[in-house]
C-alpha positions in Angstrom: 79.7 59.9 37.8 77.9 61.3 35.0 76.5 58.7 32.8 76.7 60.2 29.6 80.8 60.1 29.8 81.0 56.6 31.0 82.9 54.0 29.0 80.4 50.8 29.8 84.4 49.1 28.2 83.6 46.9 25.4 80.5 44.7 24.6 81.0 40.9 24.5 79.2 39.7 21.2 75.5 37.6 21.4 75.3 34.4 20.2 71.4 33.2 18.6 70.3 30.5 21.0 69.3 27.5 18.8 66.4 25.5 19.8 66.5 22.1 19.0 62.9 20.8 17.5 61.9 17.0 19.5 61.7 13.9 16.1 59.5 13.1 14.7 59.0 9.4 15.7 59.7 7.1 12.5 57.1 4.5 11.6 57.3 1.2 12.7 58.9 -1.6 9.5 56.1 -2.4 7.5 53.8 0.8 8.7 52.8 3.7 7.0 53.3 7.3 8.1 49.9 8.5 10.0 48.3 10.5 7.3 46.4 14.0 8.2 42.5 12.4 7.7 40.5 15.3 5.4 37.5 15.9 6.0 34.2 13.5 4.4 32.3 15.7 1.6 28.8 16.0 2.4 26.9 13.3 -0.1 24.0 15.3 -2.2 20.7 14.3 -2.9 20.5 14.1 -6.7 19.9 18.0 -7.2 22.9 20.9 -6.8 21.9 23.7 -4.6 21.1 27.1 -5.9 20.4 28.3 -9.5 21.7 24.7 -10.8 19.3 22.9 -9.0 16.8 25.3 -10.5 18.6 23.8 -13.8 17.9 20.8 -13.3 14.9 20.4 -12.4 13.6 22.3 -15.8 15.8 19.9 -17.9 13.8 17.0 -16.1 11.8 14.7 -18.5 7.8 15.4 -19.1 5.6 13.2 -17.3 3.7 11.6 -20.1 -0.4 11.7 -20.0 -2.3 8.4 -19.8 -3.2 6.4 -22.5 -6.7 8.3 -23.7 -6.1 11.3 -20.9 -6.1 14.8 -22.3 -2.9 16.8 -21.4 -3.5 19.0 -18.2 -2.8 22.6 -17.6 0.9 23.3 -16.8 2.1 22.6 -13.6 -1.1 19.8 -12.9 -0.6 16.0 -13.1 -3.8 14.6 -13.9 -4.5 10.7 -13.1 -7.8 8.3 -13.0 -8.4 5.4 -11.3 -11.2 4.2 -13.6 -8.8 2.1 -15.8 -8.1 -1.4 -14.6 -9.5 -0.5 -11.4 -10.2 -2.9 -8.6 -11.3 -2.5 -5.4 -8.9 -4.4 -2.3 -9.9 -5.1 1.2 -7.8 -4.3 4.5 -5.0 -2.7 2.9 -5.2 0.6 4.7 -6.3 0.8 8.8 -9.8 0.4 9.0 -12.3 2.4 10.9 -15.5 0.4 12.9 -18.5 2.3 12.1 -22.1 1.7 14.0 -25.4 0.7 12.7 -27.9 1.2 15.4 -31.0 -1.1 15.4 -35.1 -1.1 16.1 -37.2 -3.8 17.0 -40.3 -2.2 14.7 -39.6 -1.3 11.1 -41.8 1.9 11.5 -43.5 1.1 7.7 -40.0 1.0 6.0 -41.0 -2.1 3.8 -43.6 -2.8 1.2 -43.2 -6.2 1.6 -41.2 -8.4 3.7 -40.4 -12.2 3.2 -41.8 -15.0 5.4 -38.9 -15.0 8.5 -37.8 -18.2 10.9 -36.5 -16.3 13.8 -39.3 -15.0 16.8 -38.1 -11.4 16.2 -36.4 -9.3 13.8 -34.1 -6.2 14.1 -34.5 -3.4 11.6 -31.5 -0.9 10.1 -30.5 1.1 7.6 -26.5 1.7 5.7 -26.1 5.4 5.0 -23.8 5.6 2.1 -21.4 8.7 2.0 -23.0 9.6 -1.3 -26.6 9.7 0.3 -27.7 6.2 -1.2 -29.4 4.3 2.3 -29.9 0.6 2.0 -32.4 -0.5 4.5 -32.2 -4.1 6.3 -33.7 -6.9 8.3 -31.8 -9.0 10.9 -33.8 -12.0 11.2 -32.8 -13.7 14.5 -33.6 -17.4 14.0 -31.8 -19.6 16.2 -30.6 -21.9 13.5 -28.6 -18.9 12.4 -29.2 -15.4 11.6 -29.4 -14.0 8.6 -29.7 -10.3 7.1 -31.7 -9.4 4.2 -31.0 -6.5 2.3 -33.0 -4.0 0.0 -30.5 -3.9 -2.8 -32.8 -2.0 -5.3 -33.7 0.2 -2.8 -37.3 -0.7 -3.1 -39.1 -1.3 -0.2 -39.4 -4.8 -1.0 -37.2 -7.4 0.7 -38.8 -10.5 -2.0 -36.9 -9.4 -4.9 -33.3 -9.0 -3.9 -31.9 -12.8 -3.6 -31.2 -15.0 -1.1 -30.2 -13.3 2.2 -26.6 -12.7 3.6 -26.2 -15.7 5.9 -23.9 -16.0 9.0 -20.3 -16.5 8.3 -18.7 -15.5 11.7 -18.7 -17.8 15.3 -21.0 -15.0 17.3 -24.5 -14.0 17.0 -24.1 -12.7 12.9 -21.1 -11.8 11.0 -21.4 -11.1 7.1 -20.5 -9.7 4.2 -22.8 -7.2 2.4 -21.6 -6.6 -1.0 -23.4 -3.8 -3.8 -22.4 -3.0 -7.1 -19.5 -0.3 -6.9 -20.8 1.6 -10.3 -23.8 1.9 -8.8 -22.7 3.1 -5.2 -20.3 5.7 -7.0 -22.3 6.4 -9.5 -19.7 5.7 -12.5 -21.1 3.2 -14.4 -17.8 1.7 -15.7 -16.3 0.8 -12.6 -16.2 -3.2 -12.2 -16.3 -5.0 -8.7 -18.2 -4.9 -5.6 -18.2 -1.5 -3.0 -18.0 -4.4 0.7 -18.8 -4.1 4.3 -18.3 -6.5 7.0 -20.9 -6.5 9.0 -21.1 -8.6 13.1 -22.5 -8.3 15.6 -20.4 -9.1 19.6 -21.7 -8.7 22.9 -21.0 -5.4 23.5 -22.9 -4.2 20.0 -26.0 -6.4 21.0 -26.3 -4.8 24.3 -26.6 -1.2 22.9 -28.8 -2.7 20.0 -26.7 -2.4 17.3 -24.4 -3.3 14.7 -20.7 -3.1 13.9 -19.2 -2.6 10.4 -16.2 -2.3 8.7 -15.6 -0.8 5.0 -13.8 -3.3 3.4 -13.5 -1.6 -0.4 
């Protein structure tokens, strides 16, 4: 049979198959629809990304100088703490600093003051700006007591009465100098602070213990 003359006879006619879509379930009396959720805008921080943030920022107000401050150069905030200024104690972490003692004072003094205790112990505070302020632990058993060189003159007669015990151990104190004078700015009103003890441990290596408390 050749294919090309055959009659196949006639072609029965296709009908489009029609699919039938599931429903769409319907909501519950008194319930909404489920709504598609869209998606949460990121929040910003105050400033636009890009050149508007740029914008924005050079719009920004002028930080004003202080009262009887000269205006800095552009770009530089300028402040002082000299105004109204007073020093605090134990608002940041403080760090225990060392004050290592001798049992002569090596000629330190001019004159020394008539002590109570059998022996003395003699030190010195090195100030970060170079100023030293020598000192003499007098160990009487009635309580000990440190006298200070405040004028820084070799003479322990002329400096007031003596920084008596104020702690529960062998000596705890506080040793208190003019703050214009250990910073050198005149104007500055207050007290520059240390706390100084002694424990067990501090008296064993011959020392004392000290906190900055300004």
């Amino acid at each position: 049979m050749n294919w090309l003359t055959h009659d196949p006879g006639p072609v029965s006619e296709t009908k489009p198959v029609q699919r039938k879509l599931p429903s769409q379930p319907h909501p519950a009396p008194g319930r909404l629809a489920p709504v598609q959720k869209e998606h949460a805008r990121r929040p910003t921080l105050g400033f636009e990304s890009g050149a508007r943030r740029e914008r924005q920022i050079a719009k920004a107000p002028a930080v004003a100088p202080m009262e009887g401050e000269t205006n800095a150069e552009e770009g530089e905030l300028r402040l002082s703490i000299r105004k109204g200024f007073r020093p605090v104690g134990f608002r940041i972490g403080v760090v225990q600093q060392n004050l290592p003692l001798s049992n002569h004072s090596n000629r330190l003094f001019k004159q020394l003051p008539d002590f109570d205790g059998p022996s003395q112990k003699y030190g010195v505070i090195r100030l970060a700006a170079g100023q030293q302020y020598r000192f003499v632990l007098d160990t009487d058993p009635a309580g000990y007591r440190l006298y200070l060189d405040r004028n820084r003159n070799g003479d322990l007669t002329d400096d007031g009465p003596a920084v008596e015990n104020r702690g529960k151990g062998r000596f705890a104190g506080i040793v208190s100098l003019p703050l214009g004078r250990v910073t050198g700015l005149r104007e500055l009103e207050g007290d520059y602070e240390h706390w100084i003890f002694a424990n067990s441990q501090s008296w064993q290596e011959n020392a004392l213990r000290y906190y900055s408390r300004t």
